[in-house]
N, CA and C atoms as a LAMMPS dump frame, in Angstrom:
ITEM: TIMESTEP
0
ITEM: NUMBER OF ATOMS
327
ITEM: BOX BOUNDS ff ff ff
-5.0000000000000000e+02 5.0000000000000000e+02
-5.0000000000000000e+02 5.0000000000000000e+02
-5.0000000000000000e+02 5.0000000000000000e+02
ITEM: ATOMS id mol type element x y z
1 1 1 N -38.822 420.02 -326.94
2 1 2 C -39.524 419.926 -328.202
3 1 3 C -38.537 419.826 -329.347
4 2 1 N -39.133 419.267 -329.944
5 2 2 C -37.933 418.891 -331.609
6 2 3 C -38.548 419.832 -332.639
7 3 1 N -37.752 420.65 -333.313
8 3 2 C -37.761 421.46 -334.102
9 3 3 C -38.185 420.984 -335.481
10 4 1 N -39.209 421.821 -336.192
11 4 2 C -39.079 420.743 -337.686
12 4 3 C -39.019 421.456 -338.53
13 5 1 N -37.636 422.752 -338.494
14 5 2 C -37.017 423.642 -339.426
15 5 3 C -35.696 422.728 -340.345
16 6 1 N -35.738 423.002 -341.253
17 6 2 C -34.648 422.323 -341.877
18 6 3 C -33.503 422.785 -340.949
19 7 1 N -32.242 421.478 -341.686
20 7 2 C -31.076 421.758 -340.837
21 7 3 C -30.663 422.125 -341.937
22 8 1 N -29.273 423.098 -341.969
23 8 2 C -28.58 423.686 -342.479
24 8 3 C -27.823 422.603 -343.852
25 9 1 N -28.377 421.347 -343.713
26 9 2 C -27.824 420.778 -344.864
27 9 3 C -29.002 420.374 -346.104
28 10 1 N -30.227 420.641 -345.548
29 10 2 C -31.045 420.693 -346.653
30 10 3 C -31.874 422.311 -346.113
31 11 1 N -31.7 423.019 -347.216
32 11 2 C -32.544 423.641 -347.502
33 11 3 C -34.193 423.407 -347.798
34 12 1 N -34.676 424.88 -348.147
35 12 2 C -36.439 424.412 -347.445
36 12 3 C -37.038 424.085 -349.534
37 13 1 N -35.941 424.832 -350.151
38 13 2 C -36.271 424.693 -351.534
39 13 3 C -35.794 423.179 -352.306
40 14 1 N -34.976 422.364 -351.27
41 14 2 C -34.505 421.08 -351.747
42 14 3 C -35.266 420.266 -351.861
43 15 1 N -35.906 419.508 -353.306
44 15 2 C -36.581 418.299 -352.815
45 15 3 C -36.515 417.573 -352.403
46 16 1 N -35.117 416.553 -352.45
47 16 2 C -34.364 415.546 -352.227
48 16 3 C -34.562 415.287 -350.861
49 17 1 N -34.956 414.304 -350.907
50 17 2 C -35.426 413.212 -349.536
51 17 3 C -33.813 413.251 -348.545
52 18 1 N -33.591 413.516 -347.088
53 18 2 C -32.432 413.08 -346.543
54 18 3 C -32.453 411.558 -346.031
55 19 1 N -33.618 410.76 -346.278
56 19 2 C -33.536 409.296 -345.611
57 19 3 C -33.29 408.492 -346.909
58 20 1 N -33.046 407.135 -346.512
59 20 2 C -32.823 406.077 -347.575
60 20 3 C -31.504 406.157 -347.373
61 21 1 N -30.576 404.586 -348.395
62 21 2 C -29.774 404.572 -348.699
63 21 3 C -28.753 405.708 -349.142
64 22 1 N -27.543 406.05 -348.992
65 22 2 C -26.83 406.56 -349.466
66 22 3 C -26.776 406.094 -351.551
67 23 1 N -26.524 407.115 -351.973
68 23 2 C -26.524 406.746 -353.665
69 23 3 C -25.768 406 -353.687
70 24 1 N -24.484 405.998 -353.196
71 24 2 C -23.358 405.165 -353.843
72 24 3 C -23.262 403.511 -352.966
73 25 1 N -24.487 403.459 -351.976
74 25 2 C -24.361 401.97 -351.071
75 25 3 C -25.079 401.007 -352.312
76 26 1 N -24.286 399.983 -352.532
77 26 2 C -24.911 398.746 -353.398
78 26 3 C -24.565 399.237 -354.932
79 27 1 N -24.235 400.273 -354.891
80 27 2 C -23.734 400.697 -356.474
81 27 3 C -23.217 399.624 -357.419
82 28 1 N -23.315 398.516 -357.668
83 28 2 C -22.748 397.743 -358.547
84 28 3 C -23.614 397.473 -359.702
85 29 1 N -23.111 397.885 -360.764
86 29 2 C -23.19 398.198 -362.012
87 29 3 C -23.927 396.952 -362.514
88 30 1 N -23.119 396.371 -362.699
89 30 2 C -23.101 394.411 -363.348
90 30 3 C -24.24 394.276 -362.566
91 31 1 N -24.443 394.193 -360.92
92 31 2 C -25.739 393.365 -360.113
93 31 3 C -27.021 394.062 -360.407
94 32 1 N -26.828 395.329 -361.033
95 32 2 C -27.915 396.254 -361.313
96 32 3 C -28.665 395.561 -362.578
97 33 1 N -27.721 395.82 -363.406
98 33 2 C -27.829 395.244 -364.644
99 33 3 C -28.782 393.986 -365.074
100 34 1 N -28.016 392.981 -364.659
101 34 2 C -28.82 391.362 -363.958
102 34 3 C -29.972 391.703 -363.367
103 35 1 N -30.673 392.668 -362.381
104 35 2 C -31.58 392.879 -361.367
105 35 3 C -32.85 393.484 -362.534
106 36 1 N -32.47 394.031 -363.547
107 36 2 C -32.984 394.641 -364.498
108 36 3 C -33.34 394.23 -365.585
109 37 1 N -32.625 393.106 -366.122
110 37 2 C -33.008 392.109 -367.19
111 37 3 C -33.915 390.919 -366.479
112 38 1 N -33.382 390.897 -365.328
113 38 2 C -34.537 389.694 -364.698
114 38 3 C -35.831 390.406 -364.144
115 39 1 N -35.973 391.256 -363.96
116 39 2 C -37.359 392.115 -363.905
117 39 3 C -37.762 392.471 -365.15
118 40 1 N -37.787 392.808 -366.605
119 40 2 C -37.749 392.941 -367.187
120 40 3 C -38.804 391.411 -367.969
121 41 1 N -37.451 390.177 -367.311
122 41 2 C -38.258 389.233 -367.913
123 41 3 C -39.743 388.789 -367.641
124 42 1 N -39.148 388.86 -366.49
125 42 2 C -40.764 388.59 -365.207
126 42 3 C -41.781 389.454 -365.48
127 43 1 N -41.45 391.062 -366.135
128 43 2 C -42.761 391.693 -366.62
129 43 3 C -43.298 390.957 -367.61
130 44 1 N -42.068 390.844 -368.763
131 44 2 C -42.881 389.725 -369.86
132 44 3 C -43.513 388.759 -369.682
133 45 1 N -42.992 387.73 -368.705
134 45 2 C -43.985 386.383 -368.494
135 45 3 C -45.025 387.084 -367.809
136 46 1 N -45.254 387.837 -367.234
137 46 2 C -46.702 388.121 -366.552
138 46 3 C -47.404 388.734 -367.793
139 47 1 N -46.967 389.502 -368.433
140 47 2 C -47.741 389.995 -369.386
141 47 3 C -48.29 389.325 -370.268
142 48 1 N -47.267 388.183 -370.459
143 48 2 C -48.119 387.012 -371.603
144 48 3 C -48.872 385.699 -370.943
145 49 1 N -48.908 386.013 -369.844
146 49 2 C -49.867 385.283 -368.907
147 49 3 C -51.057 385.81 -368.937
148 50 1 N -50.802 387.226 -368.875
149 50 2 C -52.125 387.98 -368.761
150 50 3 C -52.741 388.017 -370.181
151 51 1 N -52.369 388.138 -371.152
152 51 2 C -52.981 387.847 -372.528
153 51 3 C -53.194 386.779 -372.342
154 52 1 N -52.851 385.699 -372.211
155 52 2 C -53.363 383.821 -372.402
156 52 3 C -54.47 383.796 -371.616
157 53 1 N -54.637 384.251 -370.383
158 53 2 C -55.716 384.537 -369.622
159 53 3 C -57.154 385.343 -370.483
160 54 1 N -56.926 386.185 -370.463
161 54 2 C -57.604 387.387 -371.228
162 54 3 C -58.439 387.054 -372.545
163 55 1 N -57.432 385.733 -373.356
164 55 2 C -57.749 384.713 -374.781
165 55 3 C -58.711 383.704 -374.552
166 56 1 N -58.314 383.34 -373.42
167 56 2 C -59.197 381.917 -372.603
168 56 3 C -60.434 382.355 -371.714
169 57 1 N -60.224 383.632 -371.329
170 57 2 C -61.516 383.982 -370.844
171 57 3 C -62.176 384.306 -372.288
172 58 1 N -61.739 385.154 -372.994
173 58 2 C -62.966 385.44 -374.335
174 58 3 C -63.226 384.241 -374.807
175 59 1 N -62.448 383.275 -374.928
176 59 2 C -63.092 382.162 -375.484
177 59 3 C -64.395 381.245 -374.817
178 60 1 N -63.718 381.503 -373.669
179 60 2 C -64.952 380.596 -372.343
180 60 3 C -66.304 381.319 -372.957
181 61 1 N -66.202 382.9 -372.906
182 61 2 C -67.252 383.655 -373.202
183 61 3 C -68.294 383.425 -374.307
184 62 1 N -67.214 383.075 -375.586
185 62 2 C -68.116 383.024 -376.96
186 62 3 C -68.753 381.397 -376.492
187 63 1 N -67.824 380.707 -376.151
188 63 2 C -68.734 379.292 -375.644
189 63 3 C -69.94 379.58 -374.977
190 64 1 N -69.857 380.006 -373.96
191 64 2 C -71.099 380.349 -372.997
192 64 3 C -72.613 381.186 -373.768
193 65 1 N -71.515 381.96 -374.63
194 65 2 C -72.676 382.686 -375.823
195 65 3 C -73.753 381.345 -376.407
196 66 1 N -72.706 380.552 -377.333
197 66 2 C -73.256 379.562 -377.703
198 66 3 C -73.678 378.232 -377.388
199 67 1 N -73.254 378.456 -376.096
200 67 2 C -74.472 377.181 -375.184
201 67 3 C -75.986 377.662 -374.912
202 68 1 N -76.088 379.081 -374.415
203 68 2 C -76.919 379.989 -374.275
204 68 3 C -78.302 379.996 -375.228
205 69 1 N -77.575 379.908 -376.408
206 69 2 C -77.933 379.831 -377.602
207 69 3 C -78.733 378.705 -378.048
208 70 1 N -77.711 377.734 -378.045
209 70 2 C -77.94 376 -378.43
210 70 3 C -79.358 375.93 -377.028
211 71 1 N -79.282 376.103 -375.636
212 71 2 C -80.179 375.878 -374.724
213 71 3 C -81.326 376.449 -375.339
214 72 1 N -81.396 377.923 -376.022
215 72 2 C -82.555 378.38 -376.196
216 72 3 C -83.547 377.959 -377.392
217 73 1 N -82.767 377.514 -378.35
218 73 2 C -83.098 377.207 -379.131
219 73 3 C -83.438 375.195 -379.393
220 74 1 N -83.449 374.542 -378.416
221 74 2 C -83.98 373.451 -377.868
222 74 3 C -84.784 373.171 -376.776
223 75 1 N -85.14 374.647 -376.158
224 75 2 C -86.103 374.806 -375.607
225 75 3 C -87.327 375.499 -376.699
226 76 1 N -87.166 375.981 -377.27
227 76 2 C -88.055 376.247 -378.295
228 76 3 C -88.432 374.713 -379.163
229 77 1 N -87.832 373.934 -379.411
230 77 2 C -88.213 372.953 -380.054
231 77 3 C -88.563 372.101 -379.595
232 78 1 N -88.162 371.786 -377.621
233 78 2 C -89.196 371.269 -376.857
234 78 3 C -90.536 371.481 -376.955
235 79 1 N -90.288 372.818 -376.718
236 79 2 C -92.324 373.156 -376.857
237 79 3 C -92.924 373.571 -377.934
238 80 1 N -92.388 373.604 -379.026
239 80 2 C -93.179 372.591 -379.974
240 80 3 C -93.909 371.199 -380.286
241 81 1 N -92.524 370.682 -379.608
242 81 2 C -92.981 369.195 -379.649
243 81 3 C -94.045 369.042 -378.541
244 82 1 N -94.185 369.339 -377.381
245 82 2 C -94.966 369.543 -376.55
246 82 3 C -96.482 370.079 -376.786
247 83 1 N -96.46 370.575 -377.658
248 83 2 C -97.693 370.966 -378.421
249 83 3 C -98.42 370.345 -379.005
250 84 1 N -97.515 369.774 -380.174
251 84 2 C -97.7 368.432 -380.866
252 84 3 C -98.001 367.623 -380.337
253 85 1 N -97.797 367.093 -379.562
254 85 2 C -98.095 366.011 -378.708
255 85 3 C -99.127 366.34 -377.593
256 86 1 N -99.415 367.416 -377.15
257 86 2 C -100.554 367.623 -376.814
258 86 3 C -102.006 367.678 -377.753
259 87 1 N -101.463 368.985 -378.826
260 87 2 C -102.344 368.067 -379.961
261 87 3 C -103.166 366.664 -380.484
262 88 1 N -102.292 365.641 -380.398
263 88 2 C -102.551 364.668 -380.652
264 88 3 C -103.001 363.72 -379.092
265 89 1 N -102.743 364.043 -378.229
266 89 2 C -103.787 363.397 -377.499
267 89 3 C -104.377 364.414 -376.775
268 90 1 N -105.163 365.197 -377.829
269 90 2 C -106.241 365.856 -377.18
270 90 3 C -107.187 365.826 -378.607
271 91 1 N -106.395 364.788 -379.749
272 91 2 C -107.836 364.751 -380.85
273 91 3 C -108.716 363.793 -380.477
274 92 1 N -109.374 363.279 -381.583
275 92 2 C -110.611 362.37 -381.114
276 92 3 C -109.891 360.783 -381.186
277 93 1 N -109.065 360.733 -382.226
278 93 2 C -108.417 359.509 -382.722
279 93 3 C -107.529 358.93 -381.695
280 94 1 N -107.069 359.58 -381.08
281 94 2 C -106.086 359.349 -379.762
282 94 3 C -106.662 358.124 -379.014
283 95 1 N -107.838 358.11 -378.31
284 95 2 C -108.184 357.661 -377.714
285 95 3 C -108.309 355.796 -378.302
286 96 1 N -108.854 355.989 -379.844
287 96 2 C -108.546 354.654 -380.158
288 96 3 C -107.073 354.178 -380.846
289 97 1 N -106.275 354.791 -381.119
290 97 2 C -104.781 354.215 -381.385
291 97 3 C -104.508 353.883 -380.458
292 98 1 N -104.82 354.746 -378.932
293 98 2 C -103.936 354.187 -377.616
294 98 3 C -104.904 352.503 -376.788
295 99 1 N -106.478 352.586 -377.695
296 99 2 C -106.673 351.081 -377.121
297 99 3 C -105.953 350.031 -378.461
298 100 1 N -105.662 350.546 -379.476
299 100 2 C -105.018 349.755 -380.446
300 100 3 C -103.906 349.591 -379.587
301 101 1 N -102.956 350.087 -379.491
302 101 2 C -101.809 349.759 -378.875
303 101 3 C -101.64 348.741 -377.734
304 102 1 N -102.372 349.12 -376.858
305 102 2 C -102.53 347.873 -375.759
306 102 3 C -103.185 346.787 -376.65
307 103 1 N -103.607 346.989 -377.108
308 103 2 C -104.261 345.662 -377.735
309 103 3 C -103.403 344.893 -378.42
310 104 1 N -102.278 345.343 -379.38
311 104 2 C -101.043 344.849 -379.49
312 104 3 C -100.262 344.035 -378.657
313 105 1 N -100.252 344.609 -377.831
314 105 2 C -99.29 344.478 -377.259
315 105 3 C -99.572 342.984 -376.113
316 106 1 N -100.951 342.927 -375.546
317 106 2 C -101.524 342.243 -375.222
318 106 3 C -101.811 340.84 -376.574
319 107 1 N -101.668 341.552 -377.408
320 107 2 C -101.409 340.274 -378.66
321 107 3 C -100.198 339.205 -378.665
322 108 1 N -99.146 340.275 -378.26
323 108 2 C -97.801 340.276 -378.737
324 108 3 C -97.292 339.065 -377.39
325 109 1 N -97.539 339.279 -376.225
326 109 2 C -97.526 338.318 -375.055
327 109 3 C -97.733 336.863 -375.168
């Protein structure tokens, strides 16, 4: 059986992890440096990706508001007109403008 008491080089009050790299493996200062400004940048371009995104979706949005809008409000003026026009061929006069019309038109030939 394997024991899972600390060994005598970490204590039970140590936090410090004994796995991973050694601190001082890859230690180079300068490659750190570089590794850090180029992450750094790459947060920025994502971040202003994510705002351009974020701009273009609210915008899609207020569009969609006002198509929403524009639709509802030409459906309302459909059925008006639809009314109107039911109106009128459901008066009495209807019936003879629409034999006037053929009659025109039968002129017009």
């Amino acid at each position: 059986m394997t024991s899972t008491r600390p060994t005598t080089e970490q204590s039970i009050d140590d936090p410090t992890p004994n796995t991973g790299a050694p601190l001082d493996h890859g230690a180079d200062a300068t490659l750190d440096r570089i590794n850090l400004e180029q992450a750094l940048r790459d947060f920025e371009l994502a971040n202003r990706r994510v705002i351009d995104l974020s701009q273009r979706v609210a915008s899609l949005h207020r569009e969609l508001l006002e198509a929403r809008t524009e639709l509802s409000l030409t459906k309302i003026q459909l059925d008006h007109a639809s009314r109107s026009v039911d109106r009128l061929r459901g008066s009495r006069l209807f019936p003879m403008v629409r034999a006037l019309a053929r009659a025109t038109r039968t002129f017009r030939r």
